[in-house]
VEXMI-168598 format. One record per residue (C-alpha): residue in one letter; chain; y, z, x. Coordinates in nm, 2 decimals, decimal comma, padded with zeros to 4 digits. Each point is the difference from the previous one (the first is absolute). Example, Ala and Ser with C-alpha at 12.3 -4.5 7.8 and 13.67 -1.06 7.14 Angstrom:
<rec A A <-00,45 00,78 01,23>>
<rec S A <00,34 -00,07 00,14>>
//
This chain:
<rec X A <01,67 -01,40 -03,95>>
<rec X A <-00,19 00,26 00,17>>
<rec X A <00,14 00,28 00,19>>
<rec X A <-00,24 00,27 00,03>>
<rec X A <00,08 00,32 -00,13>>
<rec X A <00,40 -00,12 -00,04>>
<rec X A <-00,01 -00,22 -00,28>>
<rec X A <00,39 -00,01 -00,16>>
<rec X A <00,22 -00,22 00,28>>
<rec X A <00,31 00,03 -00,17>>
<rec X A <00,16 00,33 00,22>>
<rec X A <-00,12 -00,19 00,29>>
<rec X A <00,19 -00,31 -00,15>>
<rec X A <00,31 00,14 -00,05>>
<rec X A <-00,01 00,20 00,32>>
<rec X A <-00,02 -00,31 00,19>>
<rec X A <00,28 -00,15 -00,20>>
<rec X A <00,24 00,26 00,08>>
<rec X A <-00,08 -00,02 00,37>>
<rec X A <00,06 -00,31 00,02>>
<rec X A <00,24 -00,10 -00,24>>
<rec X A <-00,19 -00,26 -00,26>>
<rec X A <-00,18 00,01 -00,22>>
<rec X A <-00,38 -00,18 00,00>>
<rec X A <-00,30 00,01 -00,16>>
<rec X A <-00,31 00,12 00,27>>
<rec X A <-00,36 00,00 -00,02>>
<rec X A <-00,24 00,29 00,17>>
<rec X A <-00,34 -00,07 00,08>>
<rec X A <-00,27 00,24 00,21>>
<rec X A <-00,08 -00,08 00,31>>
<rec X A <-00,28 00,08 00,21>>
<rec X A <-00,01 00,15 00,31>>
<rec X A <00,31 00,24 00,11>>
<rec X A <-00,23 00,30 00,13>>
<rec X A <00,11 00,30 -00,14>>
<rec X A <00,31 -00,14 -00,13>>
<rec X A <00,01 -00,24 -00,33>>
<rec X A <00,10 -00,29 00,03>>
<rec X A <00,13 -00,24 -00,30>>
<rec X A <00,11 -00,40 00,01>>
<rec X A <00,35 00,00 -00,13>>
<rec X A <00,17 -00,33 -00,08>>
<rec X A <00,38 -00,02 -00,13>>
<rec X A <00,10 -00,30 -00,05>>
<rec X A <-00,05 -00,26 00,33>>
<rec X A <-00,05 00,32 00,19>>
<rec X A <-00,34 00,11 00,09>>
<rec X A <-00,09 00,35 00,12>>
<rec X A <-00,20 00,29 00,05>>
<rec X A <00,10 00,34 -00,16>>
<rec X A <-00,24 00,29 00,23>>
<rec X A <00,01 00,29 -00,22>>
<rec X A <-00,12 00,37 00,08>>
<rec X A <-00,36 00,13 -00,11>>
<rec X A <00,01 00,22 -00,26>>
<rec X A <-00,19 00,30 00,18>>
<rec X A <00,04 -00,01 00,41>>
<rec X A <-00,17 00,18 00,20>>
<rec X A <00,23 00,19 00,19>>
<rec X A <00,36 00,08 -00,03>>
<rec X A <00,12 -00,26 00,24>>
<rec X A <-00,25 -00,28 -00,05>>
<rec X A <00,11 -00,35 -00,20>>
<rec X A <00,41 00,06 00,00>>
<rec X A <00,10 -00,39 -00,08>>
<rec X A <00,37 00,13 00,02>>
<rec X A <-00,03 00,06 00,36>>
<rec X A <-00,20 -00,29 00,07>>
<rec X A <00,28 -00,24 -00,20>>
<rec X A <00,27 00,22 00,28>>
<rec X A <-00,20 -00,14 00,26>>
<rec X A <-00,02 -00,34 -00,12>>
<rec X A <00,31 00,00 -00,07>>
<rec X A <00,15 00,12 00,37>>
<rec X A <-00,21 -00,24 00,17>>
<rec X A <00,05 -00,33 -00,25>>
<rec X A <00,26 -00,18 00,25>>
<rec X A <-00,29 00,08 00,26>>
<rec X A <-00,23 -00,22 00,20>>
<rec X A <-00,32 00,11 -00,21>>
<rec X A <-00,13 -00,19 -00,22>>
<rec X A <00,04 00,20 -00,37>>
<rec X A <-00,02 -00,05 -00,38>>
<rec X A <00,39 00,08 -00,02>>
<rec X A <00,07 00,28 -00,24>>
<rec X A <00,20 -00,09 -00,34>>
<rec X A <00,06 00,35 -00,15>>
<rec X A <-00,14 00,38 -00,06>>
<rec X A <00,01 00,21 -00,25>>
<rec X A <-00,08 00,39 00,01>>
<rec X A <-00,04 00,11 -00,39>>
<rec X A <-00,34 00,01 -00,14>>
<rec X A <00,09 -00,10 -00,38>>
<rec X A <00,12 -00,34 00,12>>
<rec X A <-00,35 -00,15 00,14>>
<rec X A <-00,22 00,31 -00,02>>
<rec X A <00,04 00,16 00,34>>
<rec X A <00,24 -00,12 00,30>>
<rec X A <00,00 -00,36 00,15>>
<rec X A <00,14 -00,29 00,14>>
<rec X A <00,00 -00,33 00,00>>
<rec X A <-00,01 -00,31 00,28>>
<rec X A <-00,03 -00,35 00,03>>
<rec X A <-00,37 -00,12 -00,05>>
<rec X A <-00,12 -00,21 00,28>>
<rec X A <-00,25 -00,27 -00,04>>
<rec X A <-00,25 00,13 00,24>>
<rec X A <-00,33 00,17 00,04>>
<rec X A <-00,14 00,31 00,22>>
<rec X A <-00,32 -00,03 00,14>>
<rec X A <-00,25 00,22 -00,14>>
<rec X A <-00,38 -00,10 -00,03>>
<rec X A <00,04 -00,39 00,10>>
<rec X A <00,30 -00,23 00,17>>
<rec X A <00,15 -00,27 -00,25>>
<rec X A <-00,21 -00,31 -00,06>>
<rec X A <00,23 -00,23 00,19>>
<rec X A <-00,05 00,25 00,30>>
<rec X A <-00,34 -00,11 00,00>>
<rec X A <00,03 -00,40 00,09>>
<rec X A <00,15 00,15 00,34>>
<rec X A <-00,14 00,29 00,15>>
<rec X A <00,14 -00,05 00,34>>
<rec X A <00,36 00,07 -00,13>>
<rec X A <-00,13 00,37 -00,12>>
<rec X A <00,11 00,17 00,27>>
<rec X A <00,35 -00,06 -00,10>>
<rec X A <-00,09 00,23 -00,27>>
<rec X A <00,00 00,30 00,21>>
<rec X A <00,26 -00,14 00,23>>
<rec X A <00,28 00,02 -00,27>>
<rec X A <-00,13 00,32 -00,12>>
<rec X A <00,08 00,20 00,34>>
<rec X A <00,26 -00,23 00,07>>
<rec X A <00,20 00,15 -00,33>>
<rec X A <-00,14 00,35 00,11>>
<rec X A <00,22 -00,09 00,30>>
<rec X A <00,30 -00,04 -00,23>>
<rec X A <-00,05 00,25 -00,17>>
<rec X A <-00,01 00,26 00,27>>
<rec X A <00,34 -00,20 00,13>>
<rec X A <00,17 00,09 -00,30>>
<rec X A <00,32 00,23 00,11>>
<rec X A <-00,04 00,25 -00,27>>
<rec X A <00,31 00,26 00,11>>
<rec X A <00,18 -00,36 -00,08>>
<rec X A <-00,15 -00,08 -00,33>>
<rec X A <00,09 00,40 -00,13>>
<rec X A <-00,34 00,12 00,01>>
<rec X A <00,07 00,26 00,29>>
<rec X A <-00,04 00,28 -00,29>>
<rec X A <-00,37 -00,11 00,03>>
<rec X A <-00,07 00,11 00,31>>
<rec X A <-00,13 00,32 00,13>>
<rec X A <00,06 00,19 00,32>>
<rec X A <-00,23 00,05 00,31>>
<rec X A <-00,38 00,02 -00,03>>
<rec X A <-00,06 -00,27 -00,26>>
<rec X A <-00,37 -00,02 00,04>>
<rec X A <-00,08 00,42 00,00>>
<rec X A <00,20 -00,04 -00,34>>
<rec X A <-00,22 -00,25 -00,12>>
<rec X A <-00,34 00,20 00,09>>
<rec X A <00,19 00,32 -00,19>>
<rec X A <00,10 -00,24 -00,31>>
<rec X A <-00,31 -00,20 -00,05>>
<rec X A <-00,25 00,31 00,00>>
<rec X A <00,28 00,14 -00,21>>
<rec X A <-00,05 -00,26 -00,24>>
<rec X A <-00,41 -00,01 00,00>>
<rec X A <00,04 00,36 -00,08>>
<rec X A <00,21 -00,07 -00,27>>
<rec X A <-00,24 -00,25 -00,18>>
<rec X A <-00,17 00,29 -00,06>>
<rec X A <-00,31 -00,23 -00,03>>
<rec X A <-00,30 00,00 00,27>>
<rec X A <00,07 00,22 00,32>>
<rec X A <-00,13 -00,28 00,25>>
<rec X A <-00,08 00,20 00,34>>
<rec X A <00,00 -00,35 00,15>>
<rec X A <00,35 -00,03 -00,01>>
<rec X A <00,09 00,32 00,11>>
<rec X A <-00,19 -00,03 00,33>>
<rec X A <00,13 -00,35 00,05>>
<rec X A <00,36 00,19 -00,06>>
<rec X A <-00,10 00,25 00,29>>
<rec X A <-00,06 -00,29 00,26>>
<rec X A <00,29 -00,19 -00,10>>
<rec X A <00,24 00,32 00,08>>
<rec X A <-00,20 00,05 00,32>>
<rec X A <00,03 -00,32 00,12>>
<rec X A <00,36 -00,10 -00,14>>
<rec X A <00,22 -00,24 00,18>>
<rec X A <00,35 -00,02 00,06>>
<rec X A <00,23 -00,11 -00,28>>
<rec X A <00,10 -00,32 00,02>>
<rec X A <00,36 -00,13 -00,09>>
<rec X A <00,06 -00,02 -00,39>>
<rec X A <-00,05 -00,30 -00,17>>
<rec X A <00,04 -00,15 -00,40>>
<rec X A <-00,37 00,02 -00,09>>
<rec X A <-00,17 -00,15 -00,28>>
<rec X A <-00,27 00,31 -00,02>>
<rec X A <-00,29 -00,27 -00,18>>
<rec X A <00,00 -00,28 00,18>>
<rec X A <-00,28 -00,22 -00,02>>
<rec X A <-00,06 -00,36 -00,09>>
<rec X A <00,00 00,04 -00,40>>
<rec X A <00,32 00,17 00,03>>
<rec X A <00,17 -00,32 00,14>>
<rec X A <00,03 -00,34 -00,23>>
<rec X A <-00,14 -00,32 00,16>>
<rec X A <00,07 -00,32 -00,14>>
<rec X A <-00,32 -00,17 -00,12>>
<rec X A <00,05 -00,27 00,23>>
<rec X A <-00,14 -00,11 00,35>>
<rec X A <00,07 00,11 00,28>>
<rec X A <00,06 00,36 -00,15>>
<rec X A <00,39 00,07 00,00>>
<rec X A <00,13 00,42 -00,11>>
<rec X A <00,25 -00,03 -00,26>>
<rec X A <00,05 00,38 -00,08>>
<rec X A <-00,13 00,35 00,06>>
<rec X A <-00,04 00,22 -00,30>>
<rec X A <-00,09 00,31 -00,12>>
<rec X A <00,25 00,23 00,20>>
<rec X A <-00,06 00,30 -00,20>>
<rec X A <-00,14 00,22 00,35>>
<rec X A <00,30 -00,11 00,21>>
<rec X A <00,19 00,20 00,23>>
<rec X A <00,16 00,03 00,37>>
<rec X A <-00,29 00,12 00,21>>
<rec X A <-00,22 -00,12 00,27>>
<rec X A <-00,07 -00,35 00,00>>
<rec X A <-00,37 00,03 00,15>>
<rec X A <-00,13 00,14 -00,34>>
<rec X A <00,11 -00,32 -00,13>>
<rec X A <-00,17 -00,19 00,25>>
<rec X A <-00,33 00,17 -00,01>>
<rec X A <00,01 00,02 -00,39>>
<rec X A <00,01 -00,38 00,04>>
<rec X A <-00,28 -00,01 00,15>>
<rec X A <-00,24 00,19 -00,18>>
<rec X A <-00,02 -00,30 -00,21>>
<rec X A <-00,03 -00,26 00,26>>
<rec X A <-00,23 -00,28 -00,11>>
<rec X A <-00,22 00,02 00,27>>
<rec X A <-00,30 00,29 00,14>>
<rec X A <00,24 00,23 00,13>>
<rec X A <00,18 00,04 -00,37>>
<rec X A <-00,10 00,31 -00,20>>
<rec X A <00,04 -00,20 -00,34>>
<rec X A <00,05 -00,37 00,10>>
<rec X A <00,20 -00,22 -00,21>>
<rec X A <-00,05 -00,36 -00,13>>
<rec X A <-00,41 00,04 00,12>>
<rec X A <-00,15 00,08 -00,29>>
<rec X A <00,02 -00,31 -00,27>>
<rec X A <00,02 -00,36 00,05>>
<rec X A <00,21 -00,18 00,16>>
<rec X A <00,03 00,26 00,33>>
<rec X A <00,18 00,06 00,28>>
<rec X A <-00,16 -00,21 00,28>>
<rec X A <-00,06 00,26 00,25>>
<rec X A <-00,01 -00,23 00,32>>
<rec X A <00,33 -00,11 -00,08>>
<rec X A <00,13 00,33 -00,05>>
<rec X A <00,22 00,27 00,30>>
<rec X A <-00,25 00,27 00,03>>
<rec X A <00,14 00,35 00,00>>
<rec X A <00,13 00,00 00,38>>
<rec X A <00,18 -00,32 -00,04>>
<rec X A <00,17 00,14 -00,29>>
<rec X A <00,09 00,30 00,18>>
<rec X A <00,12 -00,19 00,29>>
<rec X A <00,18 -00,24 -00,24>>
<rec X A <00,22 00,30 -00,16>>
<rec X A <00,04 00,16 00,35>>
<rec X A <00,18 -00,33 00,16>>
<rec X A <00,19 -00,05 -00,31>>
<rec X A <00,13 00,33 -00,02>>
<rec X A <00,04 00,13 00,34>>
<rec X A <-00,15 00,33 -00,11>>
<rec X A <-00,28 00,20 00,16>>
<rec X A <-00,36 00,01 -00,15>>
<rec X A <-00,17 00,17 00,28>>
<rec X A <-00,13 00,27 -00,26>>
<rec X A <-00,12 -00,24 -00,30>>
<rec X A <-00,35 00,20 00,02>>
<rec X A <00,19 00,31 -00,14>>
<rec X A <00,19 -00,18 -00,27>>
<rec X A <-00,34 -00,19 -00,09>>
<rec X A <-00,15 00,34 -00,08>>
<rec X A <00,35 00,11 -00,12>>
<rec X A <-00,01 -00,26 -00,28>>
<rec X A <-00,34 00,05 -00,09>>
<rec X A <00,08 00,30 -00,10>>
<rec X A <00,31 -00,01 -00,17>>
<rec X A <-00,13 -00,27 -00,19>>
<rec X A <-00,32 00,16 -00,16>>
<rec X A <00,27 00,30 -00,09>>
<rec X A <00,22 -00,25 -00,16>>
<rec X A <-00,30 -00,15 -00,20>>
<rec X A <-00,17 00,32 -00,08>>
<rec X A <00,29 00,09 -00,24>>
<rec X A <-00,06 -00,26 -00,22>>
<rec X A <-00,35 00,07 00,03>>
<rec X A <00,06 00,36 -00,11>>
<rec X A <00,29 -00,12 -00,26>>
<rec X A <-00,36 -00,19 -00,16>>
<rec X A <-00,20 00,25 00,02>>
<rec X A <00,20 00,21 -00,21>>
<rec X A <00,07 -00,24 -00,25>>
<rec X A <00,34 -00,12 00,08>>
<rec X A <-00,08 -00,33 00,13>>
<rec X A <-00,20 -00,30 -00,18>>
<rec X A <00,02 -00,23 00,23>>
<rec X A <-00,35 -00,06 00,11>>
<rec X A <00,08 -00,06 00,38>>
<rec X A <00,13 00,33 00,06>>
<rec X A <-00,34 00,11 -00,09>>
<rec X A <-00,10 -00,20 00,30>>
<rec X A <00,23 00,15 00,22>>
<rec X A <-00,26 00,29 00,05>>
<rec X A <-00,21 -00,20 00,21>>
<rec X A <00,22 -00,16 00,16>>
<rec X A <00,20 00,35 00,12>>
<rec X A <-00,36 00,08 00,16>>
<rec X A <00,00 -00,32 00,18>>
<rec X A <00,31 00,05 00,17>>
<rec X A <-00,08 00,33 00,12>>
<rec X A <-00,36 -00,09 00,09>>
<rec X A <00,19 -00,28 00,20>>
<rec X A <00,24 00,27 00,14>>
<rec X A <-00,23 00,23 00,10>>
<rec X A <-00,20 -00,27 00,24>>
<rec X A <00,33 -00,11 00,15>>
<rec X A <00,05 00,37 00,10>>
<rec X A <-00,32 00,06 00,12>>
<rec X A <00,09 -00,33 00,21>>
<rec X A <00,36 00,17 00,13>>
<rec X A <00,17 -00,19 -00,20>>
<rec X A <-00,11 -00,31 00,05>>
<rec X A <-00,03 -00,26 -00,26>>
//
């Protein structure tokens, strides 16, 4: 058994047990992947899941709370949106080694570097890839959240000045590199803000390895995961965050390009058909996507740069976050031309 830093399972055992009233054996297993969170194979019984557990240093105050993701999940489960539905939480850090949940495991993949070998023998059905991957944006964004309790969630007026004031806020608070870049990106965005746009449920990472795919042809969305950034906000962020990773030459940092098998390109929406997908789907306007594409840019290479800093300082060992560096000065590099454009992707 291997469970990282968290070796002795039986508080986790028993906690389970008296949560749900029997008493069986379990098994926990690292996982790969999560992102900032930990993520661990747990199997009780017949029952297969995933327990997503708190890292031990985040890097800020609000970052990577799992109990508030499992609320989420756990308002929205009778929902239309496809979900890993949440089994139980658990605050205490003495029972697993820091807060977490756990959730049914679903036999799917995300797309990362490469598309699932049985994708490959039929390339024209790729585009179905994308398709259900705006499509559940769609029901996402649907989701009546003052219904499923999560009204507390939401904010008042001016929703996007609050998230120029936060995000700087948290860069500052890295207290890592000072990254002009994104403070004179920051300046044009609150020049050139739009209106708000009516609240939504938003995912706040979503992106085609946040969302499971079943390894078969033609590709078919069994789940989005990794709800950890969710709120009630403006659902354009979500839509421009989606497609910074769009497979094709208008993506920032394509998905499924970079190994074998790939995404066939030819078969695959480009960014406006995407765009205009979501918008006919959802009714809503997306008449100012140029500002959200630099919006998310930005936000984005903030939200990275922590765990960048977090490894600089020592408090991460996970080599990707080393990475992360780079990558924070791609997105701004990217931001930066898209202003110098207007806006315009």
């Amino acid at each position: 058994m291997n469970t990282g830093p968290t070796t002795d399972t039986a508080p986790l055992e028993q906690y389970l047990d008296d949560a749900l009233g029997d008493r069986v054996p379990i098994t926990v297993t690292a996982m790969t992947g999560g992102g900032s969170c930990e993520v661990f194979a747990l199997d009780r019984g017949p029952a297969r899941w995933v327990l997503r557990r708190a890292p031990r240093h985040a890097s800020s105050a609000t970052a990577h709370d799992v109990l508030r993701e499992f609320r989420i999940l756990d308002a929205i489960k009778d929902e239309p949106v496809p979900i890993a539905r949440p089994i139980a939480a658990c605050a205490a850090d003495d029972v697993f080694g820091a807060p977490f949940y756990v959730m049914e495991r679903i036999a799917g993949r995300p797309i990362l570097q490469s598309v699932p070998d049985a994708w490959a023998a039929a390339p024209e059905t790729h585009g179905r890839a994308l398709e259900e991957l705006f499509d559940a944006l769609v029901a996402i964004h649907a989701v009546d959240w003052r219904a499923c309790g999560l009204g507390d969630l939401a904010h008042t007026d001016d929703y996007l000045a609050r998230q120029l004031t936060r995000w700087l806020s948290q860069l500052d608070s890295y207290r890592g590199r000072d990254l002009p870049a994104a403070r004179d990106v920051a300046g044009w965005l609150d020049a050139h803000r739009p209106a708000d746009q009516p609240s939504a449920l938003c995912h706040g990472d979503y992106k085609l390895d946040n969302v499971l795919f079943a390894p078969e042809a033609p590709p078919r969305l069994l789940a989005v995961v990794d709800w950890e950034m969710a709120s009630i906000g403006d659902p354009m962020i979500d839509l421009a965050w989606a497609l910074i990773f769009h497979p094709g030459p208008d993506g920032t940092m394509p998905l499924g390009t970079t190994k074998e098998p790939k995404f066939a390109l030819e078969h695959l929406p480009d960014r406006a058909a995407c765009i205009e997908r979501y918008a006919a789907r959802s009714g809503r306007d997306t008449t100012a996507i140029g500002w959200y594409d630099v919006f998310a840019r930005w936000k984005l290479a903030i939200v990275l740069e922590g765990s960048f800093a977090k490894f600089q300082r020592g408090l991460s060992d996970k080599p990707i976050h080393e990475f992360f560096g780079s990558q924070v000065d791609l997105l701004l590099e990217r931001a930066g031309e898209f202003v110098e454009r207007g806006g315009a992707a």
